[in-house]
N, C-alpha and C positions, 0 to 999 in steps of 0.2 A: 726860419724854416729852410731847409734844405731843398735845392730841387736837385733831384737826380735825373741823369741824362738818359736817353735812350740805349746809349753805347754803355754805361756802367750798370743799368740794368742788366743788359743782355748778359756782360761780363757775371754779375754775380747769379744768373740763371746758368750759364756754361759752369762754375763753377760748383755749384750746388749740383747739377747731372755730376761732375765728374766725381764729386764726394760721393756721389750714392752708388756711381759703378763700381769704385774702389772700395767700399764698405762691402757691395753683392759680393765681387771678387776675393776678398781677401775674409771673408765672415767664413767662410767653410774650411781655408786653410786653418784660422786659431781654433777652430772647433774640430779639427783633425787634431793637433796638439794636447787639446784640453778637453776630453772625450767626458761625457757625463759619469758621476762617481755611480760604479756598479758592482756588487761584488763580484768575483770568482763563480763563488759557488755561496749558495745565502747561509747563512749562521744557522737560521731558522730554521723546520721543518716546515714545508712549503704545501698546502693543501690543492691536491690535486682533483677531487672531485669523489664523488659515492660510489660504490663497487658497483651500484646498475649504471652509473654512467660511461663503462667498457663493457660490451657484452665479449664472452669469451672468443678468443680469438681475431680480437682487432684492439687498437693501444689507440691512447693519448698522447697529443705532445703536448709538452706545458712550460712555460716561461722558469728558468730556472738561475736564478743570477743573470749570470752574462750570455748562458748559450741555454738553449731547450733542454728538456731532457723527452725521454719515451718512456710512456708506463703501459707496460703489454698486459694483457688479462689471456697467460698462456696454460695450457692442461695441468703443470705444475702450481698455480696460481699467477699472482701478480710480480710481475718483477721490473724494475726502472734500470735504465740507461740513461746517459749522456749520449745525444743526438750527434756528438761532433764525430764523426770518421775520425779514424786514429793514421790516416793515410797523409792526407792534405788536408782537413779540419773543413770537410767539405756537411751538411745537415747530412746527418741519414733519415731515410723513411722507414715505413710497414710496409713490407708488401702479405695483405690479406689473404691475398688467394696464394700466394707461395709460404706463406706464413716464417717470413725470414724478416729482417732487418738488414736495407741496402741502402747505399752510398750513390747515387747519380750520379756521382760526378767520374767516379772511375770504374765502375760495377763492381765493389767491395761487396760480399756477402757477412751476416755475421748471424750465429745461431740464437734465438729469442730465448733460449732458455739458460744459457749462461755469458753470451755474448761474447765466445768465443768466432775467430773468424772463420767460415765457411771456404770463400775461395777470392779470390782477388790480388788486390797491390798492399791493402791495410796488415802493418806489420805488426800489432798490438788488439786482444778484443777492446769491446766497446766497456767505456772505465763505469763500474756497477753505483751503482746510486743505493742507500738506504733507503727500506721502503716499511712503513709500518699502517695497520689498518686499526683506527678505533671506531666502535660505534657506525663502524659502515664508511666511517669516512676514510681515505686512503690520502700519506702523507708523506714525502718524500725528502730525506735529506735530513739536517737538523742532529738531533740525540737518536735519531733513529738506528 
């Protein structure tokens, strides 16, 4: 049997900390590299929730591939965007009581009923998403 000494103990405890800093350290870097597989934008038609669940005049955002998208329930009916600002790929929101679609980050406006841009830096509207309603349920994207 082995006896191990005080001094190669400690050694193989310093070295096991310094495996693990190195591991914490460098674990986010190859997962910066190797980013989880996500698409684009999904194949599928993506189910977004039941026409009671927008009441007119306030939207959803819903997980949409790689970025959200916004499904507005506007006087014209229901219409979906992609979330991303066509400025700096910044989210956009709802704003309810101005009943617009804005950008935080650089006060981009964009109009909810064609997603055209209102007034800002954003030099493209906001890119339209297919939206189609069965049975109440509302679904975006896909063969729509």
């Amino acid at each position: 049997m082995n006896n191990i000494t005080r001094r190669d103990f400690l050694n193989l405890v310093k070295r096991g900390f310094a495996a693990t800093g190195l591991t914490a350290l460098l674990a986010p870097v190859v997962a910066f590299f190797y980013p989880p597989s996500l698409e684009e934008t999904p194949s599928e038609a993506v189910r977004v929730g039941t026409i009671d669940d927008i009441p007119p005049g306030e939207s959803l955002a819903v997980p949409f591939g790689r970025y959200p998208a916004l499904v507005i329930h506007t006087v014209e009916g229901f219409k979906a965007y992609s979330a991303v600002c066509t400025h700096f790929a910044c989210i956009c929101k709802w704003d309810s009581e101005e009943q617009v679609i804005f950008c935080p980050c650089h006060e981009g406006y964009f109009e909810p009923l064609g997603g055209e841009v209102i007034s800002g830096p954003p030099p493209l509207p906001l890119e339209k998403i297919p939206l189609t309603i069965t049975d109440g349920e509302i679904f975006i994207g896909g063969s729509a």
